[in-house]
C-alpha positions in Angstrom: 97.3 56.2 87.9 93.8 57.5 87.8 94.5 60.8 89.4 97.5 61.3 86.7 94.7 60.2 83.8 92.5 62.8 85.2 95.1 65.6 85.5 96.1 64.8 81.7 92.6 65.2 80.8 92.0 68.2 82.5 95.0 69.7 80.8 93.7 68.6 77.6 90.3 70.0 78.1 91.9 73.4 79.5 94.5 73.4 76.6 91.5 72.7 74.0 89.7 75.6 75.8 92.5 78.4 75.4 93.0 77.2 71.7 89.8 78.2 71.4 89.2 81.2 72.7 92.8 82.4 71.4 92.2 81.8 68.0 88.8 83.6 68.6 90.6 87.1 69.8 93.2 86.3 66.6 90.4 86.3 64.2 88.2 89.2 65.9 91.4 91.0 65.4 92.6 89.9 62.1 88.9 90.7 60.8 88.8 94.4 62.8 92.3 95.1 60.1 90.2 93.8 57.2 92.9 90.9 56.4 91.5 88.6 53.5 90.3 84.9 55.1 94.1 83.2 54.5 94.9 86.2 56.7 92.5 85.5 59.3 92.9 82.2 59.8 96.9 82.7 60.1 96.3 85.0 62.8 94.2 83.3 64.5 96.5 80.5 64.2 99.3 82.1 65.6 97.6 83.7 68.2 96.3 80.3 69.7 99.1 77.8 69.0 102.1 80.0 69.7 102.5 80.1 73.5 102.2 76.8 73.6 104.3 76.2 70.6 107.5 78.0 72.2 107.0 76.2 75.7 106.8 73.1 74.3 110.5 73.5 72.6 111.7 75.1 75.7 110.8 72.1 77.9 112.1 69.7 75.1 108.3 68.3 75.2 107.8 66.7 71.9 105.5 65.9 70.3 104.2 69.2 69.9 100.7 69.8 71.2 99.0 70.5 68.2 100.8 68.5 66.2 99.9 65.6 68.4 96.2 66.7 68.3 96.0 67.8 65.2 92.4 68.2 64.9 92.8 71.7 66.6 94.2 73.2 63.4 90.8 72.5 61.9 88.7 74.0 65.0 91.2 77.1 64.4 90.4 76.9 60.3 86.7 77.1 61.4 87.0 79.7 63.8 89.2 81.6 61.2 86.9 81.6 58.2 83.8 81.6 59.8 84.5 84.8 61.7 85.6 86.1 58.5 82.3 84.9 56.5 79.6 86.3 59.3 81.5 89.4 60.6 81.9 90.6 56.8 78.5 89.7 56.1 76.7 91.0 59.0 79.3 94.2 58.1 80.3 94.3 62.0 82.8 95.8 63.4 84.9 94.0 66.4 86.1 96.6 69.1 89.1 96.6 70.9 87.2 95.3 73.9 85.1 92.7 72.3 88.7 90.9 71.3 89.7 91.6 74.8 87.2 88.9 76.5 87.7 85.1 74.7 91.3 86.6 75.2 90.8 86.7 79.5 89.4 83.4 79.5 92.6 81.3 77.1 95.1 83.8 79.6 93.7 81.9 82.3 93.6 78.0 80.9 96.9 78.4 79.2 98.5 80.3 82.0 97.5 77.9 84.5 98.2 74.5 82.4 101.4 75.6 81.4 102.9 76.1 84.6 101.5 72.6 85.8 103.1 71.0 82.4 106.1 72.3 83.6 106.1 71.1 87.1 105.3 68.0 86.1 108.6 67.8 84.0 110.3 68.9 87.0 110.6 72.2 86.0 111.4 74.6 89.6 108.1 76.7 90.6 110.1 80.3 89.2 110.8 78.5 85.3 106.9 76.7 85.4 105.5 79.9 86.1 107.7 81.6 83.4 106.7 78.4 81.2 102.9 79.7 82.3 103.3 83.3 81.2 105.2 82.0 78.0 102.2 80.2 76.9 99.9 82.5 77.8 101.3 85.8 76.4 103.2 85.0 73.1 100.4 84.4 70.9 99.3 87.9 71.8 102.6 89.3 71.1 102.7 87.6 68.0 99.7 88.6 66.7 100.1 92.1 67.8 103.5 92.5 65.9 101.9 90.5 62.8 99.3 93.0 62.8 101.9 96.0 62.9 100.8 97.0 66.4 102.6 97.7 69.4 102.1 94.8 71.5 99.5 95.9 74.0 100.6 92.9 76.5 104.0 94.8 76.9 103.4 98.4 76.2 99.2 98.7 77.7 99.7 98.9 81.2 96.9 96.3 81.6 97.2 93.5 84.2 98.0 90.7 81.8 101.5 89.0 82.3 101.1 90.0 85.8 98.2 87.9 86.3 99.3 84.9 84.4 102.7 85.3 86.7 100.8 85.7 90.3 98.1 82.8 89.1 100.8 80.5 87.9 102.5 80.7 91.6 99.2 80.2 92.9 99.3 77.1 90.9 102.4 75.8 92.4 101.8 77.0 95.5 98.3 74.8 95.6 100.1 71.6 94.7 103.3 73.0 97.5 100.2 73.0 100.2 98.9 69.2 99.4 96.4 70.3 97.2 96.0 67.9 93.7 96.8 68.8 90.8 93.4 69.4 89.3 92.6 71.4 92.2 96.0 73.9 91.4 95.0 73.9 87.9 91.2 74.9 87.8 91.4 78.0 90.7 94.6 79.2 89.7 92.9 79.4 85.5 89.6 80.6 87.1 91.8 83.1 89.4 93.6 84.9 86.5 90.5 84.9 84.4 88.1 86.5 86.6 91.0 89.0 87.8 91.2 89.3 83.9 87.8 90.1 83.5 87.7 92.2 86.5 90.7 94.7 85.1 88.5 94.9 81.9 85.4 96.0 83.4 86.1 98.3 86.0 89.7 99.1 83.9 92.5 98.2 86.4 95.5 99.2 85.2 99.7 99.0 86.5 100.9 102.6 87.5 101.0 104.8 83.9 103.8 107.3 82.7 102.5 110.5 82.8 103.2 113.9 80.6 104.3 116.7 82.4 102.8 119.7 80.7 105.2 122.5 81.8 108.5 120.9 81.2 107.4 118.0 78.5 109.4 115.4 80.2 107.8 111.9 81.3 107.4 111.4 85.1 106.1 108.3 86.8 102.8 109.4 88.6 103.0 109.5 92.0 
């Protein structure tokens, strides 16, 4: 019993943490297209709650998590309008790359908690991992397509969904070892974040399509 009450709270704490830090990239991005504050804060929103949203319906979990805690909408209102307030007012500009960092750390958390939501609910290791990536990755997707961009998560070539996939079977594998819960949880989050962070700083990147000048056709590089 006290080893499940510790697993749930570290699943709250790491679910609280990508919440966070995904409604932080939301805004920086909402805010870098000059949306109005509503605009912001839906983004940001969207960005943080969706993965988890769509994993929760998939696995018939109810209630929802934010719904259930529903104090995080009001962390995600702050977020929302204060990034609006001091960005606009300090008149600075958010890069691609500064969006790209809270955005490593809630992959990790969300990736990694998912996928051990999901194997507590039975769930085989190949549909928690999926469950992992789902709640890692949609938000992005969402946001992206919200913000009339090409989602980068899909269409990049940056090690994103691959790194939520490999960390959540890290996860399971952990807990398919002996290893607790907790233990699965907090390397396989810190394991996809710092490879996050590692990709974004020395720009790591899956194999690119490549223009062939002579002919104009598109060859995979070799």
């Amino acid at each position: 019993m006290l080893g499940e009450t510790a697993l749930q709270t570290l699943l709250f704490v790491f679910e609280g943490v990508g919440v966070v830090a995904f409604a932080l990239s939301g805004a920086l991005a909402a805010v870098r297209k000059r949306l109005d504050v509503v605009g912001v804060v839906v983004i940001a929103f969207l960005t943080a709650m969706a993965g988890g949203t769509v994993r929760d319906v998939l696995l018939d979990r109810s209630p929802l998590f934010w719904v259930e805690h529903e104090y995080w909408l009001w962390v995600i209102i702050a977020i929302g309008v204060g990034s609006a307030i001091i960005l606009r007012s300090r008149h600075f500009e958010p890069t691609s790359r500064a969006i790209q960092w809270p955005d490593a750390l809630g992959l990790g958390v969300f990736a990694a908690a998912g996928t051990q939501i999901a194997l507590d609910m039975d769930s085989s290791p190949l549909i928690a991992t999926l469950m992992g990536v789902i709640s890692a990755v949609t938000g992005g997707i969402l946001r992206d397509v919200m913000l009339n961009d090409l989602p980068w998560v899909v269409a990049s070539f940056q090690l994103y969904a691959i790194l939520a996939f490999g960390g959540g079977l890290l996860v399971w594998g952990i807990g398919a070892v002996g290893g607790s819960p907790q233990l699965a949880v907090t390397v396989g989050a810190l394991s996809i974040t710092l490879a996050r962070v590692a990709s974004i700083a020395f720009n790591w990147t899956l194999p690119n399509w490549r223009k062939d000048d002579h002919t104009g056709t598109i060859q995979l590089p070799r």
